[in-house]
N, C-alpha and C positions, 0 to 999 in steps of 0.2 A: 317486252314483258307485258303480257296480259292486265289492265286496269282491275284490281279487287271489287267485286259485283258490294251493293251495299246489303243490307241484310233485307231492305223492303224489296230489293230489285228479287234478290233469289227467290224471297216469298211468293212474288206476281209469277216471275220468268219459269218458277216449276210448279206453279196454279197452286201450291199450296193455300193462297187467299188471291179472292177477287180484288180489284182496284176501291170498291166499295165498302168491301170485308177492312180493307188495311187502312184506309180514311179513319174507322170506327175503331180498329185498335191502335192507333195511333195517338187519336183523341182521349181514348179512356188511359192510355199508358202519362201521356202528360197530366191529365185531371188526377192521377192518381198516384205522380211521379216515381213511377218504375220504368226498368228500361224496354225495349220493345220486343225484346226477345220473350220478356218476365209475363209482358202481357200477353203476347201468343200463348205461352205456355197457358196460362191460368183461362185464357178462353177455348182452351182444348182442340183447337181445327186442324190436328196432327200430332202423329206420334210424338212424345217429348225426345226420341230418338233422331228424328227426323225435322226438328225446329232446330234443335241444338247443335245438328250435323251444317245445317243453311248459319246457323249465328257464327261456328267455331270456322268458318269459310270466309266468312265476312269479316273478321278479326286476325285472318289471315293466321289460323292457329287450329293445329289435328284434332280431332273429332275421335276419342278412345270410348269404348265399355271398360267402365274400371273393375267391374269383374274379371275380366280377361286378364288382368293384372296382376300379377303377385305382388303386391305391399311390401317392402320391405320395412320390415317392425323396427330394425334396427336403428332406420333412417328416420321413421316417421315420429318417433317418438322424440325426437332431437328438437324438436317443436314446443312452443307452449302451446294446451288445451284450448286457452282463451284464444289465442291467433287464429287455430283454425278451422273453431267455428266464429270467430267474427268477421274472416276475409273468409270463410266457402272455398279451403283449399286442406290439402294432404300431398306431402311427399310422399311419392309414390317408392321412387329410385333414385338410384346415383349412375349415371350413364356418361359415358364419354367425356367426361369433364364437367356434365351440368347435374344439377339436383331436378329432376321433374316432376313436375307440380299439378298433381290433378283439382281442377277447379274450373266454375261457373262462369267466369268472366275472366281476363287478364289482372291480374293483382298488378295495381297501382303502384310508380317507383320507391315509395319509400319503404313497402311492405318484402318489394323484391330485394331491397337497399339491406332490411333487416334480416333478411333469409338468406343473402348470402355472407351477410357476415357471420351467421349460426353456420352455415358448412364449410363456411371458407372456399364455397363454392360459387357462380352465377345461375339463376335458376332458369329454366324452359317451363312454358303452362303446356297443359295439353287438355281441351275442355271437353267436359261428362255431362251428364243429365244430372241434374240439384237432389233428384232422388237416389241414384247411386253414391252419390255426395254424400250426401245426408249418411246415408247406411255407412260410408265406411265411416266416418267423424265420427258416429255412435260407437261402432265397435273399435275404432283406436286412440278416441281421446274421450271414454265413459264419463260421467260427470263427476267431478270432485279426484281426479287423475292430476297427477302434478307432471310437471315436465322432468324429464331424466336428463343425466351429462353421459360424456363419456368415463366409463372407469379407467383406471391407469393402465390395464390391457390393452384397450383401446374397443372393449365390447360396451356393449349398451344394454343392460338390464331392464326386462320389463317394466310397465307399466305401474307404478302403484298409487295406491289408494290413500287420499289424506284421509287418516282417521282423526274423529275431530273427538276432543276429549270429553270421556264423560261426564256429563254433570253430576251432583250428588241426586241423588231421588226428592224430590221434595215429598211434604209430609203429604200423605194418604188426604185426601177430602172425604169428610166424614159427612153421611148425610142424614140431614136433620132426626127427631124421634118423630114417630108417630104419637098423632092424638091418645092411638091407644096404650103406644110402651107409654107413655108419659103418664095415663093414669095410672098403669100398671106399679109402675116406679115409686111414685107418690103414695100408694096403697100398701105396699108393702115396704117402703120406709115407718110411714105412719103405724103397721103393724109390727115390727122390728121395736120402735118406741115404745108401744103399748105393753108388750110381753115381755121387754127388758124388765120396763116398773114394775109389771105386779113380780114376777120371778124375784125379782130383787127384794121387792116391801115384802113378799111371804118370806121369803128364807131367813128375815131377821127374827123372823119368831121359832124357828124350826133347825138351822144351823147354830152349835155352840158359841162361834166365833160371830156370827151374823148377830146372837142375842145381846151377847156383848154390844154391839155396836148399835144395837136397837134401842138398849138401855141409853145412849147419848143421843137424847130425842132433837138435839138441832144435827145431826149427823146425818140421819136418816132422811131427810128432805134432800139432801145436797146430793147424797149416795144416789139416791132415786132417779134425780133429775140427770147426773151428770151420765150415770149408766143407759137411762133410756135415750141420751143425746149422744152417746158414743157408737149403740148399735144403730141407732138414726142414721147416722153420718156413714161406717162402714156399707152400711144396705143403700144406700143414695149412691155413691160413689161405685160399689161393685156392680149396680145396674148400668151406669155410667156407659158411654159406647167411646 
């Protein structure tokens, strides 16, 4: 059996980088600790098709377009959201006995540990490019997507949405008056006052009932005051915002 080439070897052996090129992603991938496939990627020196085809060779693990794919919805959603955008994988299928797993890198044994005690299966990777990755985790685990079980059918209902509950509306922010309403305001309570008293101090002389009570000359100050204080306060308040 053929020795597995490493991943620097395929990079040299099919000139995808120079000896000098891969010294320098090599360096920057430790400086920046990511792994050295991550680094080629992000330094662009070939198709993300064609680095990922050289990593998924050197990990001794198939090289798919998950395009090519059909997703089974049924299977993927058996997953929590949070899994699998935090290990960079998606059940694809259920094949021959194993659940296969489209993802970036091989998922680590206790991840594989957890996924197949969710299928009651053993799982197989099969690695994609991070960008077709990315795209299917968007469209089969949207954010705020909860995980699903199986129903007692044995079907598996779409995907839903936590609806998060609403809060009550808080109060409206009211803002401030202008210089101007505020003169405004002021001026026309003030005249609201003015027009109460005299209305009031005239109709004691002029209304039957008004004379009457004109006649009780400590009456007539209180009436006065209290009536121009009361349209004061309605006119202050209905300008009010």
């Amino acid at each position: 059996m053929a020795e597995r080439r490493t991943l620097e070897t395929i990079l040299t052996e099919n000139k995808l980088l120079s000896e000098e090129q891969l010294k320098q992603i090599v360096r920057y991938a430790h400086a920046v600790g990511i792994e050295l496939y991550e680094a080629v990627l992000q330094k662009k020196v070939a198709h993300p098709d064609v680095i990922m085809m050289a990593y998924a060779e050197s990990v001794g693990l198939p090289f798919i377009h998950l395009a090519d794919f059909a997703v089974d919805e049924e299977v993927a959603v058996q997953i929590d959201p949070v899994t699998a955008r935090q290990y960079s994988l998606i059940p694809v299928s259920i094949d021959q006995g194993y659940v296969l797993l489209a993802t970036t890198k091989p998922v680590i044994p206790d991840v594989a540990d957890e996924l197949r005690m969710t299928f009651s299966l053993p799982v197989r990777c099969m690695i994609c490019t991070p960008a077709e990755l990315s795209a299917a985790i968007a469209k089969y685990y949207p954010r705020g997507a909860v995980r699903v079980t199986k129903t007692e059918q044995g079907k598996v209902p779409p995907p839903q949405s936590v609806t998060k509950k609403s809060k009550p509306d808080k109060q409206e922010k009211v803002e401030p008056m202008s210089d101007e309403e505020i003169k405004n305001r002021l001026w026309l309570t003030v005249a609201a006052f003015n027009f109460t008293v005299a209305l009031v101090f005239f109709s004691s002389y002029y209304l039957p009932l008004a004379r009457w009570i004109g006649d009780q000359f400590f009456v007539v100050p209180l009436l006065v005051f209290f009536a121009g204080c009361g349209a004061a306060l309605i006119t202050w308040k209905a300008l009010s915002r």
